[in-house]
N, C-alpha and C positions, 0 to 999 in steps of 0.2 A: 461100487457097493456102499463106502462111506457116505457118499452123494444123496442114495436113497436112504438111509438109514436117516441122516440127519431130515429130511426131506418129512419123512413116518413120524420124528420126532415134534418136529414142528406140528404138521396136522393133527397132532394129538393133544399136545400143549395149544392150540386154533382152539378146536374143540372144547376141551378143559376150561379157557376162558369165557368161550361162548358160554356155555352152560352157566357159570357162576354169575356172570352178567346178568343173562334172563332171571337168576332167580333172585339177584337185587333189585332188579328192575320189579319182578312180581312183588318181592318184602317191602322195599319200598310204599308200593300201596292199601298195604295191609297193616292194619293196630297189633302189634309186638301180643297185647292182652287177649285180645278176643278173636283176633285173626279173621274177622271181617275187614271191608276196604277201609281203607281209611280218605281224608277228606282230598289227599291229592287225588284219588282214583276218581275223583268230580270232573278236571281236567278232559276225560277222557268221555266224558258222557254226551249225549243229546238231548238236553234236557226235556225238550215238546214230545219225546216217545213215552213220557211218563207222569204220573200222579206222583204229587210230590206227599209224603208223608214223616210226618217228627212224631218218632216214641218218645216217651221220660218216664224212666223211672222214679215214682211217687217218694218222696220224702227220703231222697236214698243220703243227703248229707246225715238226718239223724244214722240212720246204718250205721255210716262211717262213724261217725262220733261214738254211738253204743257200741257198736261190734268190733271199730277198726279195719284198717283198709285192706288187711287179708280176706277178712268177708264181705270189705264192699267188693273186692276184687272180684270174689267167688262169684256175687248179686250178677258183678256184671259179665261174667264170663257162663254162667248158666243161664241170664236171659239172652244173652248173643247166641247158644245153643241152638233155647229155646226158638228164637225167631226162624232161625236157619231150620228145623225140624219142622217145623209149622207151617213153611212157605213149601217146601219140596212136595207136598201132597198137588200141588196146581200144576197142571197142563203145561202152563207157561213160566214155571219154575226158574229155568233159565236164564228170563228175561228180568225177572225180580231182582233189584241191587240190594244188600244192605250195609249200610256203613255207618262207622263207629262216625257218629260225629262230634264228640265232645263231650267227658265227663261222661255221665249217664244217660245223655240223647243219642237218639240211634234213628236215622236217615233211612229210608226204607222207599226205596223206587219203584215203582208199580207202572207193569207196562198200559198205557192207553189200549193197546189190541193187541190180541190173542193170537195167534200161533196160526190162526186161517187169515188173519186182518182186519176179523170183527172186531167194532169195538169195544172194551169192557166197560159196561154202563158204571156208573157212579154209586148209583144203589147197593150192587154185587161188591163195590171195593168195599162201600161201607161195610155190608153183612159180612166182609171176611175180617175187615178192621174188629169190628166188633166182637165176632167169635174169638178174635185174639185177644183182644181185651180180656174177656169173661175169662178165656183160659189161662193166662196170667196167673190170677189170681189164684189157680189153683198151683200156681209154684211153692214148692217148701223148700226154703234152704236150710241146711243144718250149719249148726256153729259150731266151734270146738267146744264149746261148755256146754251141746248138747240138746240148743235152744232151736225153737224152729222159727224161721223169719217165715212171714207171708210175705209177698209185694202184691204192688199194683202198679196201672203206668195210666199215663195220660196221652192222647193222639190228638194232635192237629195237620189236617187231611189239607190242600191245597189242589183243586178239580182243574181251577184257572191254567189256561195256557200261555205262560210264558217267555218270551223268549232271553230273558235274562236270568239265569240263574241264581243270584241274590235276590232277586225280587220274586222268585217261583219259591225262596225257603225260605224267608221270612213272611211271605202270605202265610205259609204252613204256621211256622212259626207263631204267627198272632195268634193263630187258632188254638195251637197249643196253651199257651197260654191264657186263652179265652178258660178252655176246658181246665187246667188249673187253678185259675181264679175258679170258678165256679162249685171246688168243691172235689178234683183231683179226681182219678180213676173212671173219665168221660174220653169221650169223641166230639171234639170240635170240627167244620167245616168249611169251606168257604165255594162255591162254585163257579 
């Protein structure tokens, strides 16, 4: 009888540890803030199933500086929401990654084909890029003094198939920065 008791004992302390594993293992790849992936969950991707995309949020160091980093926090934990809200209306929801990639850019994975194995034309990423864009800007964050921030972001879109991962997010990347140089709150591309 003490044989199996210690025996129950074990499998359940097994268990117990399992559990807490998987869910470091899962926090692990997640931003503590915004609780989208974070950049080790890259690791784990394939990156030629996807359209590489870099959001930034527009002018967000002023934020920090005016408001402080409780409301740049806020900036970035309601547009991490917002994205997450945004994307779930798609068919292929699922497959869409977003992740926190640094500061105020946010890595957004868009699958090449769709849920039957079409594939998603270029055009259709852009028209949704865009309607995200335009709805951004209707974000209002409230401060503690009561003030409304508006934002905006900038997108550099990467169509290019790569099979090196630094070099599929910095083509994005250029693009970003293309569309900020240019005047901020645009869609940059590259094909």
């Amino acid at each position: 009888m003490t044989c199996y008791i210690i025996i129950l004992i074990l499998l359940i302390y097994i268990i117990y540890l399992n559990y807490y594993i998987n869910k470091i293992k899962i926090n692990s790849k997640k931003d503590e803030l915004t609780q989208l992936y974070n950049r080790k969950y890259m690791n784990s991707i394939n990156i030629n199933e996807y359209y590489i995309i870099i959001a930034d949020i527009d002018k967000f160091k002023n934020i920090n500086d005016l408001y402080g980093h409780n409301i740049g926090d806020k900036v970035l934990v309601t547009f991490s929401k917002y994205l997450k809200i945004y994307f779930k209306q798609f068919e292929y929801k699922r497959k869409i990654k977003i992740i926190r990639w640094g500061g105020e850019e946010f890595l957004i994975l868009f699958p090449r084909v769709d849920l039957n194995n079409n594939g998603i034309k270029t055009e259709k990423v852009i028209n949704i890029i865009e309607k995200l864009r335009q709805e951004i800007n209707n974000i209002n964050i409230l401060t503690s003094r009561s003030e409304v921030i508006s934002i905006t972001s900038s997108f550099g879109i990467n169509f290019k198939l790569c099979n090196n991962i630094n070099i599929g997010i910095e083509l994005a990347d250029n693009e970003l920065y293309k569309a900020k140089n240019s005047g901020r709150n645009k869609i940059c591309y590259i094909k």
